[in-house]
N, C-alpha and C positions, 0 to 999 in steps of 0.2 A: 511769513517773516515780519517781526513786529517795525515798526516806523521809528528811526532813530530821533530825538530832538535836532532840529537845525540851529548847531552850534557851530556852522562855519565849517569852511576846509584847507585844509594846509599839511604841511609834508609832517608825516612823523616824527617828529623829535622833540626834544626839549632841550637840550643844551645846543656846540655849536652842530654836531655827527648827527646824522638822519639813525633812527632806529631802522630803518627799512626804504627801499625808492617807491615806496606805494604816499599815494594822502591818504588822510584820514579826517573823519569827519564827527558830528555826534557827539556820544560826552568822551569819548578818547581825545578827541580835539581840544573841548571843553577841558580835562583834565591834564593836558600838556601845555596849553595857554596858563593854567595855573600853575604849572610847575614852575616854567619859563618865570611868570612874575617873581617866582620864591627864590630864584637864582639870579636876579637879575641890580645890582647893585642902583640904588633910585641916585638919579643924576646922567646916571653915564649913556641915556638915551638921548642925545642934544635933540630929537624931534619931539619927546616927552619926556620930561625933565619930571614929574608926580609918578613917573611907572617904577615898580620895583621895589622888593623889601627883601635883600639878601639873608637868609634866615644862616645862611652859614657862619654870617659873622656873628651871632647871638652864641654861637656854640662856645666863642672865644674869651666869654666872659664868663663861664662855666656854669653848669647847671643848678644853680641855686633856685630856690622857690620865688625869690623877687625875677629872675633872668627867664624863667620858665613863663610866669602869668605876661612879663614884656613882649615874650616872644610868639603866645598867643594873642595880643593885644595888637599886635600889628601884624600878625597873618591874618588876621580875623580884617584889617581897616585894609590890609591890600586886596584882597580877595573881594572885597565888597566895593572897591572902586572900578571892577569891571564890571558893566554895564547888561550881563547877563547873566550876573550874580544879583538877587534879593537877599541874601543871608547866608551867612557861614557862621556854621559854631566851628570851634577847633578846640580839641582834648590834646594836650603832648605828652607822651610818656616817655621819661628819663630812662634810656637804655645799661648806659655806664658810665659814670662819672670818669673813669678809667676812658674809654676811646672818645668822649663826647659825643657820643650820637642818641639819637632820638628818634620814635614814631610820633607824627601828627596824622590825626582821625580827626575826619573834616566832613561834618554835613552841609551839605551845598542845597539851599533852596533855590530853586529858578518859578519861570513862570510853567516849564515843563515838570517839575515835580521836585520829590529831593532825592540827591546822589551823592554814595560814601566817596570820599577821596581820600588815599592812602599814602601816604609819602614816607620814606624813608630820609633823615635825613645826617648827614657826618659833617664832619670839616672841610669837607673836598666834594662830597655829593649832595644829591638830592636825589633820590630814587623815587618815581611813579612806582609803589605797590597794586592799588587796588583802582580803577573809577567805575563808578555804577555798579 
């Protein structure tokens, strides 16, 4: 059985609902810490008031090519404000101008190596697709 990265452990989820009563650990953990930042509106942490870059409210200015480069432009500065992040590129592809939703392909350098991150993302969600 290969050695996961120790990327911390905490209960499965990403929003408020647990995915499962199991934790998780590795880059699942790693890749739902991420999610959570993408969901997480910056401010409304009064213990960290710099966490947080709500990607859902980007949708709301609709997908134009200036709103798309913004909206990798600070997934890209949130994701590299955690501290076992070195580097995140991020690609978005425009699903439908029609529902506003969006894929972000995210490669994630650590000092453990590099890992895809998949998100699915809407007006209302952010889906974890793919980590590692």
């Amino acid at each position: 059985m290969a050695n996961l990265p120790d990327f911390g452990t905490d209960l499965n989820f990403i929003e408020d609902i647990p995915l499962n009563d199991q934790l998780c650990s590795g880059l699942r953990n790693l890749g739902n810490a991420m999610a959570r930042r993408l969901i997480t509106e910056r401010g409304s942490l009064k213990y960290a008031p710099d966490y947080g870059t709500d990607v859902r409210e980007f949708l709301n200015d609709g997908m134009t090519p200036p709103a798309i480069a913004a909206l990798v432009a600070a997934v890209q500065q949130e994701l590299e404000s955690d501290e076992r992040i070195l580097r995140a590129n991020v690609t978005a592809t425009d699903q439908s101008l029609a529902t506003s939703s969006l894929t972000m392909t995210i490669q994630i350098d650590t000092e453990q190596g590099t890992f895809p991150l998949v998100l699915s993302v809407s007006d209302v969600t952010v889906e974890l697709l793919k980590v590692g």
